[in-house]
Each structure stands twice: as C-alpha cells, then as structure tokens.
N, C-alpha and C positions, 0 to 999 in steps of 0.2 A: 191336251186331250186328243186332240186329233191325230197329230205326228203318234200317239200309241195306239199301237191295232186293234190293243185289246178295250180301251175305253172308248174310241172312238166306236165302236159299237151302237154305244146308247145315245150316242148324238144322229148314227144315221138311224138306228128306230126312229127316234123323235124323228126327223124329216122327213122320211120316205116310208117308214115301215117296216118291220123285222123279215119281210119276206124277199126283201134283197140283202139278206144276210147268209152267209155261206156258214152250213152247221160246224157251231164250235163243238169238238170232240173232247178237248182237253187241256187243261192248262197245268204248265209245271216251272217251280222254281229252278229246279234243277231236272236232269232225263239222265236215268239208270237201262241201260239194257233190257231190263226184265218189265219195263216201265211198257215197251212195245206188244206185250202180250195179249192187254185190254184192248192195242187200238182195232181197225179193221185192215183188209188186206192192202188195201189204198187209202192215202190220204194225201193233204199236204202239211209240211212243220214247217217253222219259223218261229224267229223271236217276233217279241212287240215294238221293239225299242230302234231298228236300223232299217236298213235298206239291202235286200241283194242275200240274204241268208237262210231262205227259202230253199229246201228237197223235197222235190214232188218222189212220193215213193208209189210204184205202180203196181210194185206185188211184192206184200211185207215178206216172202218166204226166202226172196233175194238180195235183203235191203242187209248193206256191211252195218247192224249196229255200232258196233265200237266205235265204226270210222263218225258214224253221226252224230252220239255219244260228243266225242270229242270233237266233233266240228262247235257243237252246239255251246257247250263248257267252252271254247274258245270264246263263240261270240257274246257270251257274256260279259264277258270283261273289258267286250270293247264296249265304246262312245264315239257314236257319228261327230259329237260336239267336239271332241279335242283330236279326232282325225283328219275332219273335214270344216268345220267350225259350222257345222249345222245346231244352232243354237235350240230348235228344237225338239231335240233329242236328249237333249242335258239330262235334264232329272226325271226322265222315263224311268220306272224301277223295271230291269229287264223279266222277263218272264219268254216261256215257252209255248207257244201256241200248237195246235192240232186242228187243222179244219178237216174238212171232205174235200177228196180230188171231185171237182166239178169234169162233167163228161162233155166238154165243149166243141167236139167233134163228132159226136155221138151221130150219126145217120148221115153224117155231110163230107163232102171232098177234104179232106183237110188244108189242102194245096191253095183254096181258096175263101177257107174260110178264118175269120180274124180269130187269134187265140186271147188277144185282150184288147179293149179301146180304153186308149189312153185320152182322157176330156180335157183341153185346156181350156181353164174358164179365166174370165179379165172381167170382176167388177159386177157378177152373179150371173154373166152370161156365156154360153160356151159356145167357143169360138172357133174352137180347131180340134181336129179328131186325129190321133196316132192309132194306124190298126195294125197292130203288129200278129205276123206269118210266121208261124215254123210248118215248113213246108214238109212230106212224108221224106223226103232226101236228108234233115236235117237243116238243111238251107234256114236262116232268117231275114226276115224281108220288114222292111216297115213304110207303111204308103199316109201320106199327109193329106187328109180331108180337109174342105169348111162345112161348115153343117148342111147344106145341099149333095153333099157326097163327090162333090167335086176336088177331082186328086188339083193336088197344090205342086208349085214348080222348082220347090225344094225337097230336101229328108233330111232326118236327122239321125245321126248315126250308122245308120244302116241306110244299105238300097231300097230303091222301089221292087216289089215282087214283079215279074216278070207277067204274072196273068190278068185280065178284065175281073173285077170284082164288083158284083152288082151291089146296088146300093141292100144293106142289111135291113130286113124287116122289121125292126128292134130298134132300129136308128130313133125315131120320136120319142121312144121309151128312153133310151140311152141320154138324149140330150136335154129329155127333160130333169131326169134324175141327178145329172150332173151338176144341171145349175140350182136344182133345188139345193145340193150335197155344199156347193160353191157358196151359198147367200149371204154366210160372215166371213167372205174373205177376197182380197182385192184382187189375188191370184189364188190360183191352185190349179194342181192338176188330178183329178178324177180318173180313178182306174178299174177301168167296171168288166166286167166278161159275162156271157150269155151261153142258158146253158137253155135247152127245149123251150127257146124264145122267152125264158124271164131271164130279167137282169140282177146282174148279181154285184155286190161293193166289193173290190180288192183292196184298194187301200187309197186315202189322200196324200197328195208331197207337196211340200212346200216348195222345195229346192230340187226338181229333177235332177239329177248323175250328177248333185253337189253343184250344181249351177254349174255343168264345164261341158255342157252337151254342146256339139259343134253339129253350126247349120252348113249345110252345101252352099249357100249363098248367103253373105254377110248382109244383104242388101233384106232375106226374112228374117235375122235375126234382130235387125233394126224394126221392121218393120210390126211384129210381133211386140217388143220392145214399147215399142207407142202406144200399145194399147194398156200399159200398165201404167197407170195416171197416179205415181205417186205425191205427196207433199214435199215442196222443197223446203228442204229443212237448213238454218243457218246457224254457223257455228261462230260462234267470235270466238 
C-alpha cells in the first residue's frame, strides 16, 4: 500500500489529512495521445508502481505526446522487484497517475529555495532532512540537515549548493508530518515539498536509489546505519 502512489493516498488522509495531498487529475491503465486533451496545460504524470518515471510537463502545447505515450507503455511492463529486487513493488498493479505541477518556486529565489525535502525517519522519528536544489542554471545541489537545520558534514549523491540557506518556515510542519507519515515503519524516507507554506506528500521509499546511494564519508553511512535497530534474526 505504501510503495503504490496511488493507494498510499488513503493511508496519508488517514494520518495527516487530505490537504497534503497533491490534486489527483487522472488515473489511466493505459495513455493514448488524445488522452492529453482533458488534462491542463501543466501537470505532473507518473506510474504508481516505480521509482524515477515521472515528466513534469510545463506547457501541454510543447509536450512530444508520442514520445510520453511510449515512455509510459514502457514503463509498464517494467518491475522494480525483478530489476532491482525491491520487493515492494511486486505486485503493485501498474497504473498512470496525473497530479498538478505544484508551483514550489512561486514568488521565491529559486537558487535557494528547496524543490523537495527528503525526511529520513528511524523508528517514527525524523532524523535527517535531504533539501534538494535545481538551481535557475540547471545545476543540482543536495544539502544534508538534522532537524535543527544544521547542514551535516557529508552528501549524498550530489554536492552541497554552493549558497546560505535559511532555515525554512515549514520546517516544524514538515517534520512533524513526516514522523506522523513514518509511525508503522522502522525506516523510511518521506518526501514532501511546499508549495505557499503548506506541505504537500510526494511519495514514501523504502529503499532510496535501490539501496546503492553512496555517502561522501563511509564513516555517515555507518553512522546513520545505527540508527536502524533491526532484529537479529538466526538462520540454522
């Protein structure tokens, strides 16, 4: 239920409320060209069922149907589970999603303001914040909080942005919604964005970038590591 976008829905109603829910436009088994006529000029599409197959389109009058068309018919046929062996993805039944493009830069710098926070919670509490930057250059940046807004002395995957970034007004909102979103589960990570200071659900992961995201210092990847207290479990 979680790992799919489109039922984890009513699990964050139930916690938090439908008003950090990002309007659903549309749902489709399958997407025909002519299918884009109903939607608006912007949105975002994605399946329910992966990770990363997301096109923000910004103005439908320049969007190559066909080519989405057939990104999308692709990624139905794939499975996270026999790619990546993300087990929670298995028996997702895929589907097409249509939200609202959220205006998350709307009146603000963009160079310094976060495009999504990433919550890592450990055990219903959040612990560590990823604010990831697309800078107006295109540049991506991504800077490692703890919930005091205190940048961290590693990254993951990407650089640190290069500018001061004041702590977000939204921050308490954000962290508390996170651990609410977090409360049946030992890990997760939480990905929320803000759009005219409310917060908004992007989606829950079990398994960030299939578990292969490489820290800048092996020494947080340990370290982070300890905070996930699982059972040791024995095999004879």
């Amino acid at each position: 239920m979680i790992a799919d976008k489109l039922t984890v829905r009513d699990y964050v109603e139930t916690l938090v409320g439908d008003e950090h829910l990002i309007p659903l436009l549309a749902v489709f088994d399958r997407i025909r060209p002519r299918d884009f006529e109903a939607l608006p000029d912007s949105f975002v599409i994605k399946c329910n069922h992966d990770s990363g197959s997301s096109i923000i389109c910004h103005d439908k009058s320049e969007l190559n149907k066909r080519r989405v068309v057939s990104h999308f018919n692709r990624r139905l046929r794939m499975n996270p589970y026999y790619t990546n062996r993300e087990w929670q993805y298995k028996n997702i039944q895929p589907k097409i999603l249509v939200e609202r493009k959220l205006n998350v830069f709307d009146g603000k710098d963009q160079d310094v303001t976060p495009e999504m926070f990433r919550v890592h919670c450990f055990h219903k509490k959040a612990m560590y914040i990823e604010a990831d930057f697309t800078c107006v250059n295109g540049r991506e940046y991504v800077n490692i909080y703890d919930t005091n807004w205190m940048l961290q002395p590693f990254t993951l995957g990407y650089g640190n942005t290069p500018y001061n970034i004041d702590r977000p007004s939204s921050l308490d909102d954000i962290l508390d919604i996170a651990a609410k979103l977090a409360t049946d589960l030992d890990y997760c990570r939480v990905d929320l964005m803000v759009e005219n200071e409310r917060v908004y659900f992007s989606e829950i992961t079990l398994t960030p970038e299939s578990g292969q995201l490489k820290f800048s210092h092996a020494e947080w990847d340990l370290r982070l590591g300890r905070l996930w207290n699982m059972p040791i479990m024995r095999i004879d």
